[in-house]
Steps between C-alpha positions, in 0.01 A plus 500: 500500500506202365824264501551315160733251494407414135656744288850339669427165324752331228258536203500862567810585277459809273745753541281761704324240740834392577707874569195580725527169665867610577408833577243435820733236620795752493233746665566241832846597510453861473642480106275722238570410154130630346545839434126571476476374845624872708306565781568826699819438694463525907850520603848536261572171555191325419453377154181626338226263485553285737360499800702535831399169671776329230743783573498446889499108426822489278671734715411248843663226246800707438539570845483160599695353223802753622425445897511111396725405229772801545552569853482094580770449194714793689390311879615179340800577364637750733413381851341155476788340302765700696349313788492143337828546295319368209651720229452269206081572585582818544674565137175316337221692693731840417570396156090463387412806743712720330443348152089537556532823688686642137098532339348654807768786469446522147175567545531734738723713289175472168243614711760778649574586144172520387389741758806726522555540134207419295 
């Protein structure tokens, strides 16, 4: 298969060039937006037409994001800072955790949605 980086270029603007574009890069994050692009499904959870090495990669990026940026916000605030007696750092770090942890959940609660009720 060959890779063509060309049809990504500015001067490529028409409508059409531009939604596929932003299909096959949504493709990377396991987001189908072409409906003519449904492949037979392997597993419920898989999204059709795209192929499982991008499903297995955002969910290792998920998994890390959470083991990384949640559990060392909790770490931090709960034990480190309880340790140090720095509270002011610990209300800032707490503060944007919870804040940035408020689209993860929404999220969550979508793609729940759309498999539950639709």
């Amino acid at each position: 298969m060959k890779l063509s980086l060309g049809k990504f270029a500015p001067d490529r603007c028409d409508l059409r060039t531009m939604l596929d574009n932003v299909a096959i890069i949504l493709r990377l994050v396991t987001i189908n937006i072409d409906k003519n692009n449904n492949k037979r499904k392997m597993f419920i959870f898989l999204v059709p037409g795209i192929p499982l090495v991008f499903h297995l990669t955002v969910f290792v990026a998920a998994a890390g994001y959470i083991y990384i940026y949640v559990f060392s916000m909790f770490w931090f605030v709960f034990v480190r800072c309880r340790e140090t007696g720095d509270f002011t750092a610990a209300a800032v770090v707490f503060s944007l955790g919870v804040n940035s942890e408020t689209s993860a959940t929404k999220f969550l609660f979508m793609v729940i949605y759309k498999y539950v009720f639709i």
